[in-house]
KEDOVEX-803530 format. One record per residue (C-alpha): residue number from 1; residue in one letter; x, y, z. Coordinates in steps of 0.1 Angstrom, whole numbers. Example, Ala and Ser with C-alpha at 12.3 -4.5 7.8 and 13.67 -1.06 7.14 Angstrom:
+-----+------+-------+-------+-------+
:  nr : rest :    xx :    yy :    zz :
+-----+------+-------+-------+-------+
:   1 :    a :   123 :   -45 :    78 :
:   2 :    s :   137 :   -11 :    71 :
+-----+------+-------+-------+-------+
//
This chain:
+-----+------+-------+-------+-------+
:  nr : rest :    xx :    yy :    zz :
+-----+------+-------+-------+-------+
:   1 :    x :   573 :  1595 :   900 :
:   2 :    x :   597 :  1625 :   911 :
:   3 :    x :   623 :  1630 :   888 :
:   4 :    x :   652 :  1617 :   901 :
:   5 :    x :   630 :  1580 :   901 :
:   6 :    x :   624 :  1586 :   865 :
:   7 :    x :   660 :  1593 :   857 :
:   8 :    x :   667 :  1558 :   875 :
:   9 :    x :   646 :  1539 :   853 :
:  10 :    x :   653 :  1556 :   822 :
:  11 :    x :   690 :  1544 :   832 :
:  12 :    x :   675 :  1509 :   833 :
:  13 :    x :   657 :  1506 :   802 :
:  14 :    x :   678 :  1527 :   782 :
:  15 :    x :   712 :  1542 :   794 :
:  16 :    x :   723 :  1563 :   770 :
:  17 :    x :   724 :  1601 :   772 :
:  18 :    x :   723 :  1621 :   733 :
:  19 :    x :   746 :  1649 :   738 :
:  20 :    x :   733 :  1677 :   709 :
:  21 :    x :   762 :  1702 :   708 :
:  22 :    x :   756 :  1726 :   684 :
:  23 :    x :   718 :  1720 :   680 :
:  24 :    x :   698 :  1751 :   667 :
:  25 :    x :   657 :  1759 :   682 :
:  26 :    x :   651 :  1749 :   644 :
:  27 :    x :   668 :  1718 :   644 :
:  28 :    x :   657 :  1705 :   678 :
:  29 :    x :   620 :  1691 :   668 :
:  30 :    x :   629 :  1665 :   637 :
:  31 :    x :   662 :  1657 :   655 :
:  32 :    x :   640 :  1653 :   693 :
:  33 :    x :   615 :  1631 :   676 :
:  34 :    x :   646 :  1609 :   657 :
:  35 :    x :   662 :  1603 :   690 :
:  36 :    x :   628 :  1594 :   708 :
:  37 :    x :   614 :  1573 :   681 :
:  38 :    x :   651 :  1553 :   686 :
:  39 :    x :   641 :  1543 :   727 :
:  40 :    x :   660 :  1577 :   739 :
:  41 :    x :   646 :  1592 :   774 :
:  42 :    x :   679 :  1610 :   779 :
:  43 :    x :   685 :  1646 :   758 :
:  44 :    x :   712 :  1666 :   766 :
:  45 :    x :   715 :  1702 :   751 :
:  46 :    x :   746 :  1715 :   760 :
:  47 :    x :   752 :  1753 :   766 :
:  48 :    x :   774 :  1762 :   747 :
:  49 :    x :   754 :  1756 :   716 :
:  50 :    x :   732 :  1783 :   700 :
:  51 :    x :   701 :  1797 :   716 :
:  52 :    x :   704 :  1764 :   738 :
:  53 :    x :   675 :  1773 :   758 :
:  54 :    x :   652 :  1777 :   734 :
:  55 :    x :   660 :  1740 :   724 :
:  56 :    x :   653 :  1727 :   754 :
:  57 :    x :   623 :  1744 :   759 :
:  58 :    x :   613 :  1728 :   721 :
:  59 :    x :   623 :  1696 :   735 :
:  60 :    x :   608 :  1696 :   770 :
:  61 :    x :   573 :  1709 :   754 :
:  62 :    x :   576 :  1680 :   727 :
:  63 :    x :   586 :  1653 :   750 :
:  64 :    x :   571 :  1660 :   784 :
:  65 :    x :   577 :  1621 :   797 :
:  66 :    x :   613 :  1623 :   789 :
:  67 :    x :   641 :  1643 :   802 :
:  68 :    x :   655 :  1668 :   786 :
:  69 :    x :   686 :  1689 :   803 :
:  70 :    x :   715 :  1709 :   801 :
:  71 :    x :   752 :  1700 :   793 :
:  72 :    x :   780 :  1725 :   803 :
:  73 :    x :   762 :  1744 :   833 :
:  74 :    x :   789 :  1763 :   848 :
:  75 :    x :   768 :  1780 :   876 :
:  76 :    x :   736 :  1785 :   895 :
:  77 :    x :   726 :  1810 :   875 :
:  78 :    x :   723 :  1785 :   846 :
:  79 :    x :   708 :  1758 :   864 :
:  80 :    x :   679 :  1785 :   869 :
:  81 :    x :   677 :  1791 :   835 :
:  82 :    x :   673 :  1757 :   823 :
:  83 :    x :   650 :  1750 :   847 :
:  84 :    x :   628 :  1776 :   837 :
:  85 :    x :   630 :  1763 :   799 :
:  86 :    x :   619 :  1729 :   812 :
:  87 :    x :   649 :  1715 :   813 :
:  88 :    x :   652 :  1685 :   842 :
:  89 :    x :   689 :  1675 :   840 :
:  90 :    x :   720 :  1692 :   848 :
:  91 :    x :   752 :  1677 :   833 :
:  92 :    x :   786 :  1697 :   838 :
:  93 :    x :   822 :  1687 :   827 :
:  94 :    x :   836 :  1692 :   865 :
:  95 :    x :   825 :  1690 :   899 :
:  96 :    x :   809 :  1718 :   917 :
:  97 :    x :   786 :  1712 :   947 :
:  98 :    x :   769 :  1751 :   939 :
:  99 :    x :   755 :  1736 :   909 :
: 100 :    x :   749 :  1707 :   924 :
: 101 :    x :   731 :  1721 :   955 :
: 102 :    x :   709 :  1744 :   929 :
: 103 :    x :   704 :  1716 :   907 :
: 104 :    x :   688 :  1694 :   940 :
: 105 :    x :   672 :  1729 :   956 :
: 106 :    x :   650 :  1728 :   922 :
: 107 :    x :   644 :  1688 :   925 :
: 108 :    x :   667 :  1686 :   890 :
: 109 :    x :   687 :  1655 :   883 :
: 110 :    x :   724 :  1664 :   884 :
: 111 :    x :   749 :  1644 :   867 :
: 112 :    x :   787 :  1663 :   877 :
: 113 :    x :   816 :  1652 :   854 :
: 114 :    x :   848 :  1639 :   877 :
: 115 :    x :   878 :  1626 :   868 :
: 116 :    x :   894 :  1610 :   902 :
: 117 :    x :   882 :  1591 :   929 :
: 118 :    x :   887 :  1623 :   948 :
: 119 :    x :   861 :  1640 :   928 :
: 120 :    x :   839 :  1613 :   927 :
: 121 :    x :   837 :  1609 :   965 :
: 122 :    x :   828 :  1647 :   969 :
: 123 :    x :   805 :  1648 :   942 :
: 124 :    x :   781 :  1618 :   956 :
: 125 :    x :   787 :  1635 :   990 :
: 126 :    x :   770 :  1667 :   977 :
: 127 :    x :   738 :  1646 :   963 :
: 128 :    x :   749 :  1637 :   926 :
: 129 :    x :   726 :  1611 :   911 :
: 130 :    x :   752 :  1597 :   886 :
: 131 :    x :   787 :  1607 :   876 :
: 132 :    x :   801 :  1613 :   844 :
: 133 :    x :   831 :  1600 :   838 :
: 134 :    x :   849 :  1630 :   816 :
: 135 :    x :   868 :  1624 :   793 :
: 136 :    x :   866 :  1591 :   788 :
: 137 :    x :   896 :  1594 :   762 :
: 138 :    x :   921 :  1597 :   796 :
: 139 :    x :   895 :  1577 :   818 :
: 140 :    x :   898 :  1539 :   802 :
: 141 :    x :   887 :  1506 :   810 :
: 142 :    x :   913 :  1499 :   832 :
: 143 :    x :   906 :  1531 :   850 :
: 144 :    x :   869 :  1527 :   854 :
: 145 :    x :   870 :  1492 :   871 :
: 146 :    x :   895 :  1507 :   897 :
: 147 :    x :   870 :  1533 :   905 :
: 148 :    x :   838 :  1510 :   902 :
: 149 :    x :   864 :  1489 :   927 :
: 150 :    x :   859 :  1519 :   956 :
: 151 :    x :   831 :  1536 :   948 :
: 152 :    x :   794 :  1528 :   962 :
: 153 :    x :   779 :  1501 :   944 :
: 154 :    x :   753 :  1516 :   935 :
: 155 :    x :   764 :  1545 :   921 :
: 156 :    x :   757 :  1552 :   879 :
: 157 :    x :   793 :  1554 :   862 :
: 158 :    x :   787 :  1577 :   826 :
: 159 :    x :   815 :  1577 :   806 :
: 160 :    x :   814 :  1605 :   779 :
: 161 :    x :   837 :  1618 :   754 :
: 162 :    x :   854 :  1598 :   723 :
: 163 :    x :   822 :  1569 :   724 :
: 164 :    x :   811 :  1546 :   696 :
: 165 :    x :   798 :  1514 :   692 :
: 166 :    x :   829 :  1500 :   689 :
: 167 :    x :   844 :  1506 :   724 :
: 168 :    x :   812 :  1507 :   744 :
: 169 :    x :   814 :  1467 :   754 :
: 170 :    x :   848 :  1474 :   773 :
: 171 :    x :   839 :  1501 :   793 :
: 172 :    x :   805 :  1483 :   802 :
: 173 :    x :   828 :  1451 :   813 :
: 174 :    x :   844 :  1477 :   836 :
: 175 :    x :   814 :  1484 :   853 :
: 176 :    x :   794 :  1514 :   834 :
: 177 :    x :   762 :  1518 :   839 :
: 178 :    x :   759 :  1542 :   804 :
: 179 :    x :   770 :  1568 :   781 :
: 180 :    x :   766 :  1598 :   770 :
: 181 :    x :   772 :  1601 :   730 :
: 182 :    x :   782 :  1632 :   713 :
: 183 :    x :   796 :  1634 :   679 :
: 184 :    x :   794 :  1600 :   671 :
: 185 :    x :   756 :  1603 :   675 :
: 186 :    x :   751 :  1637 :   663 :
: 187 :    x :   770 :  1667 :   647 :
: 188 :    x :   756 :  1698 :   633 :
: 189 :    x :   739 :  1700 :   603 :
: 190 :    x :   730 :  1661 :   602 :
: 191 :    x :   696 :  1654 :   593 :
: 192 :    x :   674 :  1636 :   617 :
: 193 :    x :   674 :  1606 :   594 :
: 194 :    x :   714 :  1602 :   598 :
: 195 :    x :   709 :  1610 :   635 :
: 196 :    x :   683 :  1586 :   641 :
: 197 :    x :   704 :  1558 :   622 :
: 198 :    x :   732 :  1566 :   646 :
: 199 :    x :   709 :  1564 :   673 :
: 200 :    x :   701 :  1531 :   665 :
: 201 :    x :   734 :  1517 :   661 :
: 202 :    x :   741 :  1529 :   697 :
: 203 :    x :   713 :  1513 :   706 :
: 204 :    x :   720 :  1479 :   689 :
: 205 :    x :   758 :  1484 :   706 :
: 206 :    x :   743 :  1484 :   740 :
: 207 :    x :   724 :  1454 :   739 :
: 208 :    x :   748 :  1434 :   724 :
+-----+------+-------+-------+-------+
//
């Protein structure tokens, strides 16, 4: 199984991507095992947090049947780096089809964020696997089931930013395939029991 087929069915068993902003190298094992122990195969470290890399690396070598990736890659250059940590996902908050051609050059899974139906067209033209749908906060309900109206029907609709348990059911009425959770699910400094108890609520959330 390549791993753009593995992302597929981790989107069908579980659809829920655990943003770690913020996480440390030190953190990354107890909080990786808390997130995997809840049914997560999605782990997103994004860039911007410290010593990302070496997280991921943590996390790739701890989980290798899960997928562990990148959030805020900004240019082919990072999508280099993370794959040479092990990382196998690339998540950005915009649209651009160099990272996107890097990310599929490398045989990575890359999810582009878009905000429009402009953006989203162009991004599954240049071979995006799923779309994130950032930020959610401006992109509501309402919004999502006008693009899920026009876009390809098979196409994975992410919403991410502002996500809880509470407002997951409307968005997945509108037609979203997942999430990806950030500081609801984990903040810095929370121990991997208070992480893992988030986890589950998302969990519980989803499946109604």
């Amino acid at each position: 199984m390549n791993t753009a087929e593995q992302f597929a069915q981790a989107l069908d068993q579980l659809p829920l991507v655990a943003i770690l902003r913020g996480l440390t190298p030190e953190e990354a094992p107890a909080i990786g095992h808390a997130l995997v122990d809840s049914g997560f195969a999605l782990i997103e470290v994004p860039l911007n947090s410290p010593r990302p890399l070496e997280s991921i690396a943590a996390l790739a070598a701890q989980h290798p049947n899960h997928l562990i990736g990148a959030g805020t890659v900004l240019t082919s250059a990072q999508v280099r780096e993370v794959q040479a940590a092990g990382g196998r996902i690339i998540i950005s908050p915009h649209f651009d089809p160099v990272v996107v051609h890097e990310a599929l050059r490398l045989g990575l899974v890359c999810v582009p964020g878009v905000a429009t139906p402009s953006e989203a067209f162009a991004a599954l033209h240049a071979g995006a696997h799923a779309l994130k749908l950032f930020p959610a906060e401006m992109i509501t309900p309402s919004v999502l089931k006008a693009l899920r109206a026009v876009l390809p029907s098979s196409t994975a609709l992410l919403p991410v930013g502002g996500i809880t348990p509470d407002n997951m059911a409307a968005y997945l009425s509108a037609g979203a395939k997942g999430f990806g959770l950030g500081s609801a699910l984990y903040k810095p400094g929370q121990s991997a029991q208070e992480v893992g108890a988030a986890a589950q609520r998302f969990v519980r959330a989803l499946r109604g």
